[in-house]
C-alpha positions in Angstrom: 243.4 133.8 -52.6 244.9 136.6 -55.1 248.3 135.4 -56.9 251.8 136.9 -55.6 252.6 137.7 -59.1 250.2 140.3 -59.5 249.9 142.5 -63.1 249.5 145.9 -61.6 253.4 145.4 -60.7 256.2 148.1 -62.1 259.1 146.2 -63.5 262.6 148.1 -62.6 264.8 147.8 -65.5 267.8 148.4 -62.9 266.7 145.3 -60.9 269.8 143.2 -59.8 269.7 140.0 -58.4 270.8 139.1 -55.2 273.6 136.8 -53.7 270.8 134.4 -52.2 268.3 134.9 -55.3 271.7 134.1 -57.7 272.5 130.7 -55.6 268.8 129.9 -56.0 268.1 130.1 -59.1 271.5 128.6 -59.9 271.1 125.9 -58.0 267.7 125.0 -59.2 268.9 125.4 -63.2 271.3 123.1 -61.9 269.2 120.1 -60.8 266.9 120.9 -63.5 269.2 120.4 -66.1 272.7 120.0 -65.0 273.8 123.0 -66.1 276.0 124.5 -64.0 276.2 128.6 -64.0 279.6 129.9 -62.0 279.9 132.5 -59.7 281.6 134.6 -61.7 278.7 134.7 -64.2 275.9 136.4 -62.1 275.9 139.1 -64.6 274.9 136.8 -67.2 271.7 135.0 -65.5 270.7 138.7 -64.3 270.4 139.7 -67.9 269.3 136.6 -69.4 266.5 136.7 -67.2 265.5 140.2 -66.9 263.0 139.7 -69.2 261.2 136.4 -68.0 260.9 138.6 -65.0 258.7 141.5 -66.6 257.1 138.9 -69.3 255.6 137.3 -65.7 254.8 140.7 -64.0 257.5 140.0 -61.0 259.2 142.6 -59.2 262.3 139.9 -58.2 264.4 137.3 -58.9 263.5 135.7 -55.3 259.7 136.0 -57.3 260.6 134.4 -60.3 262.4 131.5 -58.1 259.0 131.2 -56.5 256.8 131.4 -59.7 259.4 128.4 -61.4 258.6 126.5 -58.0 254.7 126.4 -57.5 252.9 128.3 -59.8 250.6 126.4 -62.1 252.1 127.8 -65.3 255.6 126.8 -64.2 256.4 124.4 -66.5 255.7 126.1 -69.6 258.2 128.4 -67.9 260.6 126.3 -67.8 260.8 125.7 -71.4 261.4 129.6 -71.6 264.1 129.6 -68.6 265.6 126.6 -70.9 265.9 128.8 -74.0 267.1 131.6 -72.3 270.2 130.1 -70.5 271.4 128.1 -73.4 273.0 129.5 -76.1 271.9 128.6 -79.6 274.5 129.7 -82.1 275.0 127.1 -84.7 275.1 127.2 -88.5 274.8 124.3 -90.9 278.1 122.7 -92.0 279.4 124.1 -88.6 283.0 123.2 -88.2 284.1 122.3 -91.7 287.0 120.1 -90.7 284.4 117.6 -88.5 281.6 117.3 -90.9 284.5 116.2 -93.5 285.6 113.5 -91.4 282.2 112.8 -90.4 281.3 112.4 -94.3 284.6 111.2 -96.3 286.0 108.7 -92.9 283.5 107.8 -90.8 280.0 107.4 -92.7 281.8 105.7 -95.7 283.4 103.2 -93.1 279.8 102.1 -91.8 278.4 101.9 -94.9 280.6 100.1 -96.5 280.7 97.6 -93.4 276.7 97.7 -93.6 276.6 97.0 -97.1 279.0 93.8 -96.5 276.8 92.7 -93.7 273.0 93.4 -95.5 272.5 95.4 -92.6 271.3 98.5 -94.0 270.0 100.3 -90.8 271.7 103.4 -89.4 271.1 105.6 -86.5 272.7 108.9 -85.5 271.8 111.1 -82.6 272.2 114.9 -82.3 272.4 115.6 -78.9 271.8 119.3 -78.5 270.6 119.9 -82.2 269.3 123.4 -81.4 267.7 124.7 -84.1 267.9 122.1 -86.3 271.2 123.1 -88.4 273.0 119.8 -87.2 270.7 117.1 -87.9 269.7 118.6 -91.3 273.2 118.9 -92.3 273.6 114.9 -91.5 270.5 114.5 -93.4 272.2 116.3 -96.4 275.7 114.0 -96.2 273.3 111.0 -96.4 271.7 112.0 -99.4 274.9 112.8 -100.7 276.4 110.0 -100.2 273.9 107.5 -100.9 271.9 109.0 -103.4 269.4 106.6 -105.3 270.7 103.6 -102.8 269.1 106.0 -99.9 265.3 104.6 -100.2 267.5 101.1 -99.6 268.8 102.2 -96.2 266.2 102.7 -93.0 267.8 105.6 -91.3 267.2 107.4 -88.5 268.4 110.8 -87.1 267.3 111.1 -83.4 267.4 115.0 -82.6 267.0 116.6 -79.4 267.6 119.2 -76.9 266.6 120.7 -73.8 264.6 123.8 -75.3 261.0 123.6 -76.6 261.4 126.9 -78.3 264.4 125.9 -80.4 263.0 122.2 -81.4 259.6 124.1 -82.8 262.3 126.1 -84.5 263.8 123.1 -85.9 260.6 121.2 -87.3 259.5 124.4 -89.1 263.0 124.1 -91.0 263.0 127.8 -92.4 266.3 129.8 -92.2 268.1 132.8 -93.0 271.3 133.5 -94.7 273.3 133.5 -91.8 272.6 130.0 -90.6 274.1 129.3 -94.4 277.2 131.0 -94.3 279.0 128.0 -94.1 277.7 126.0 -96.4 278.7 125.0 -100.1 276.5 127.1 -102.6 275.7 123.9 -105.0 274.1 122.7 -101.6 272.1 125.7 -100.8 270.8 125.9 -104.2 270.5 121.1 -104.3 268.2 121.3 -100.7 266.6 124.7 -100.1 263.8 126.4 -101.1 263.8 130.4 -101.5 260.8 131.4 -100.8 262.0 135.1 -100.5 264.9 137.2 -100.3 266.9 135.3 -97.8 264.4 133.1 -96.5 265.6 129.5 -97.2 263.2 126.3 -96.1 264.8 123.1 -95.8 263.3 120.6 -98.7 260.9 117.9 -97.3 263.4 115.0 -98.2 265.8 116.4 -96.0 263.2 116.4 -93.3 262.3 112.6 -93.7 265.0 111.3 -91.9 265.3 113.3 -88.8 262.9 113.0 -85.7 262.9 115.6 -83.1 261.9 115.5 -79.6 262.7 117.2 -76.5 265.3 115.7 -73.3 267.2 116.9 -70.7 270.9 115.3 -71.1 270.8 115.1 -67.1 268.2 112.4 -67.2 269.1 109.3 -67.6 266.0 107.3 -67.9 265.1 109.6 -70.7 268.6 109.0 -72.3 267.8 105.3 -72.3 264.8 105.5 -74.5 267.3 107.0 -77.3 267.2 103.9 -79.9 271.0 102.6 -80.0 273.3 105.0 -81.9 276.5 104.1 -84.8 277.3 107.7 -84.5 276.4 110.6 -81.3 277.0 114.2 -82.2 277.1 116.3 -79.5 279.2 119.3 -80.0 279.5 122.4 -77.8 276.9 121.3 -74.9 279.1 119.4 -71.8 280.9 122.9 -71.9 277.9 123.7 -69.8 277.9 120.8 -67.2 279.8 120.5 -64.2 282.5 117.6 -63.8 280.0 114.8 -62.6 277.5 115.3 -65.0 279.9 115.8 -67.7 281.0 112.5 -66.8 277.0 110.8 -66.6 276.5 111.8 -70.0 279.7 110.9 -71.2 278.8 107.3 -69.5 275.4 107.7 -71.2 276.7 108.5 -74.6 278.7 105.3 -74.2 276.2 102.8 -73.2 273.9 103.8 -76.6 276.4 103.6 -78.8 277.0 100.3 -80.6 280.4 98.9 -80.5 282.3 100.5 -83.5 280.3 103.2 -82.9 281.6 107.2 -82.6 281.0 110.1 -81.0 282.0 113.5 -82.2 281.9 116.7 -79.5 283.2 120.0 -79.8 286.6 120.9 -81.2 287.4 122.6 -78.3 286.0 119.7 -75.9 287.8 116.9 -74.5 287.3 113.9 -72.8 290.6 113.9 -71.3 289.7 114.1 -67.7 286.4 113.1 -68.2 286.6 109.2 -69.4 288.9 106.6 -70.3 286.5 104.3 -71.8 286.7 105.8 -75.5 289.6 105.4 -78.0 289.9 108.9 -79.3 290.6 108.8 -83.5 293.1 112.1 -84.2 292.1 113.1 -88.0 293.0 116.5 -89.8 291.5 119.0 -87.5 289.4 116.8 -85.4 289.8 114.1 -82.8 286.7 111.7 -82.9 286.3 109.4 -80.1 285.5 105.1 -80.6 283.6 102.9 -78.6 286.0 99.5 -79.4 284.8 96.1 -78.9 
């Protein structure tokens, strides 16, 4: 039998997507990755996805619903559908006020208890590192901070996201200027190659200790598998979850991390009505929330 999604199709570049092809397709983004797209953003998953239609040939949304349900090729399209939905901006040293307490408050805190205790083992997760900018710019505090002590330390930067694309992205490690512009010159020039005119690849110590893999933050079984954390960043991401999955990652985040452990979200995030269970830390500029004993 001949596919539905035949290639002699015409794609109309005026194509609008209807009220029950919007609720579809919303609803199965929804349980695929608990992202939760409101009504009054239609407009937004019509474009975003105007172009997975005519990459696939399909002359409607109600078609590409179909194709992400049963066709054989489905789930390398949802990796696409993932990267298109979810928005990627990020730079490196991204919200200066954070990565400062993340660097001259927190780190230096469990180090210095780490040191006292011979335990020198630490583990940070990036939940929702995108293209990489995140984790790398942990990697880089690390090596400042530690320096020659750092081959002394096993440490571990778990990175993930829900986008294929993105984490391929990541592992390559090349960048342009932009994804710089907030970063100190000295460390552009310390931990970056320039291999041309604004091409920068991130230096293969810098690389060692992160480890990237794909998850989907509304899973918890593949949450548990995350090795236990000291510190979880994961900034700008439960904006895009609805109120009960906010709250089942939140939970997640909490079981991983060990007790005197931290996590850091978005500066414009809160965990106000979310959970009680953290203590939140107020800083300069930044609120960082502690999992007490």
């Amino acid at each position: 039998m001949s596919s539905p999604f035949s290639k002699s199709m015409t794609f109309r570049k005026d194509l609008k997507i209807q009220d029950d092809e919007f609720v579809q397709l919303r609803d199965f983004i929804y349980r695929q990755s608990g992202i939760y797209i409101g009504d009054n953003r239609k407009y937004l998953l019509e474009n975003r996805l105007a172009n997975r239609l005519k990459e696939n040939n399909l002359k409607s949304f109600g078609e590409y619903y179909y194709f992400l349900c049963y066709d054989p090729n489905r789930k390398g399209e949802l990796n696409k559908l993932f990267e298109v939905i979810t928005t990627n901006e990020t730079s490196f040293f991204r919200n200066p006020p954070q990565i400062k307490v993340f660097q001259d408050v927190i780190l230096k805190k469990l180090i210095s208890e780490k040191r006292s205790n011979f335990q020198k083992v630490l583990n940070i997760w990036s939940a929702g590192c995108s293209t990489g900018e995140e984790p790398y710019t942990m990697s880089i505090v690390l090596h400042e901070l530690l320096k020659e002590e750092l081959p002394l330390w096993k440490i571990r930067i778990t990175a993930n996201d829900l986008s294929s694309g993105v984490l391929a992205a990541a592992k390559r490690g090349v960048y342009s200027q932009y994804s710089l512009r907030t970063t100190p010159p000295e460390i552009v020039k310390k931990y970056f190659d320039e291999d041309s005119p604004g091409r920068f690849i991130i230096q293969d110590r810098v690389k060692k200790l992160v480890e990237f893999g794909q998850i989907n933050l509304n899973d918890r079984f593949q949450l548990k598998r995350v090795p236990r954390s000291d510190i979880i960043f994961c900034r700008n991401v439960i904006i895009y979850f609805d109120d009960e999955v906010k709250k089942n990652v939140i939970s997640s985040f909490y079981d991983n991390l060990l007790t005197g452990g931290y996590l850091f979200i978005g500066h414009s995030e809160s965990l106000h009505n979310i959970t009680r269970a953290f203590r939140p830390v107020h800083h300069p500029g930044s609120i960082i929330y502690l999992k007490e004993g």
